[in-house]
Backbone as numpy.savetxt, mean C-alpha at the origin, in Angstrom:
# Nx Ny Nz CAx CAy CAz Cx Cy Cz
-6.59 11.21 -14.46 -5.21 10.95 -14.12 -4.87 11.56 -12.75
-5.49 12.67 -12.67 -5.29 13.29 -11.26 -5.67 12.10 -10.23
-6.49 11.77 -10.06 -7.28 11.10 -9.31 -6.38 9.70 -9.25
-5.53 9.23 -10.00 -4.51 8.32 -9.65 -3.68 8.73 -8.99
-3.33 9.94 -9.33 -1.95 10.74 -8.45 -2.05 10.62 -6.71
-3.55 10.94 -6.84 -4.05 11.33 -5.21 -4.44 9.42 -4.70
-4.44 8.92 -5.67 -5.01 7.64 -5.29 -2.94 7.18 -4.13
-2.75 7.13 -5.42 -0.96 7.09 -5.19 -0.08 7.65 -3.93
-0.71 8.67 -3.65 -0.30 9.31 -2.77 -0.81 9.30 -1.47
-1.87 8.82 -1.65 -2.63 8.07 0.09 -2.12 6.89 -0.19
-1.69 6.46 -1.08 -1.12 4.85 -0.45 0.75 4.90 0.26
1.55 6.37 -0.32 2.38 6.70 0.48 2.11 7.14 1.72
1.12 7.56 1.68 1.05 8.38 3.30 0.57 6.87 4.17
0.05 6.09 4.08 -0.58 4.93 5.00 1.10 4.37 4.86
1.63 4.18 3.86 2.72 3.40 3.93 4.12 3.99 5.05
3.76 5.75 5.05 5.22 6.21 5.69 4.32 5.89 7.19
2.73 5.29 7.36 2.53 5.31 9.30 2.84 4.25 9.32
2.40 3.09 8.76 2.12 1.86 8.89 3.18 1.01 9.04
4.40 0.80 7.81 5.39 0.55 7.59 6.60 1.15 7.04
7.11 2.45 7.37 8.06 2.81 7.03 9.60 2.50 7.25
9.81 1.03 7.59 11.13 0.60 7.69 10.98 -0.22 5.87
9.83 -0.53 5.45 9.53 -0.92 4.13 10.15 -0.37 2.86
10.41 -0.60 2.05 10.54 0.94 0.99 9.20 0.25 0.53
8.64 1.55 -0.58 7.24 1.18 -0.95 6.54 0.16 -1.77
7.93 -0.24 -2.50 7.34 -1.04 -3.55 7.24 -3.04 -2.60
8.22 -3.18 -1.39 7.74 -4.24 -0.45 6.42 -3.77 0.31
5.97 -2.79 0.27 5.01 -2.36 1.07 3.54 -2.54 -0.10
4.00 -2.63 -1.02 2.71 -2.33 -1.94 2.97 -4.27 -2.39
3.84 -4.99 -2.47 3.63 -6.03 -2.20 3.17 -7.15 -1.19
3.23 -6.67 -0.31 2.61 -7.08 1.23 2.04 -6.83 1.02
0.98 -5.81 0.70 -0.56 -5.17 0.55 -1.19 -6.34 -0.05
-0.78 -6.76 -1.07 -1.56 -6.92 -2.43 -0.92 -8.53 -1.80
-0.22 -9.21 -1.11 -0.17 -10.82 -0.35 -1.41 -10.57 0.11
-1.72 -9.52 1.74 -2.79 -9.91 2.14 -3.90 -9.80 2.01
-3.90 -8.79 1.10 -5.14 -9.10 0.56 -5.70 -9.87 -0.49
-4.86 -10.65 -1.24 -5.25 -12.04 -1.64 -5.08 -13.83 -0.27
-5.49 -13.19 0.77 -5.46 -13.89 1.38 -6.86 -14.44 1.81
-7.38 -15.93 2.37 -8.47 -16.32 2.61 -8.99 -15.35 3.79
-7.88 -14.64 4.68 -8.57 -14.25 5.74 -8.77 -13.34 5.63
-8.32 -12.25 4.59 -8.87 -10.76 4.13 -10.74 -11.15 3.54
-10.09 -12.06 2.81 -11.22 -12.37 1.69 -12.68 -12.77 2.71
């Protein structure tokens, strides 16, 4: 469970460089668009 916490918490920290005009939960949806995308893939 720890290891989700820390999983969780590097995905806030990329989220407050990357996109912080986002709140997290549009940010963790954008994630998860492009990377079901052909050009991630």
């Amino acid at each position: 469970m720890e290891d989700l916490g820390n999983l969780i918490d590097l995905y806030a920290q990329w989220h407050a460089h990357l996109l912080p005009y986002y709140s997290f939960e549009q940010f963790v949806e954008k994630v998860e668009s492009l990377g079901a995308s052909k050009r991630v893939r």
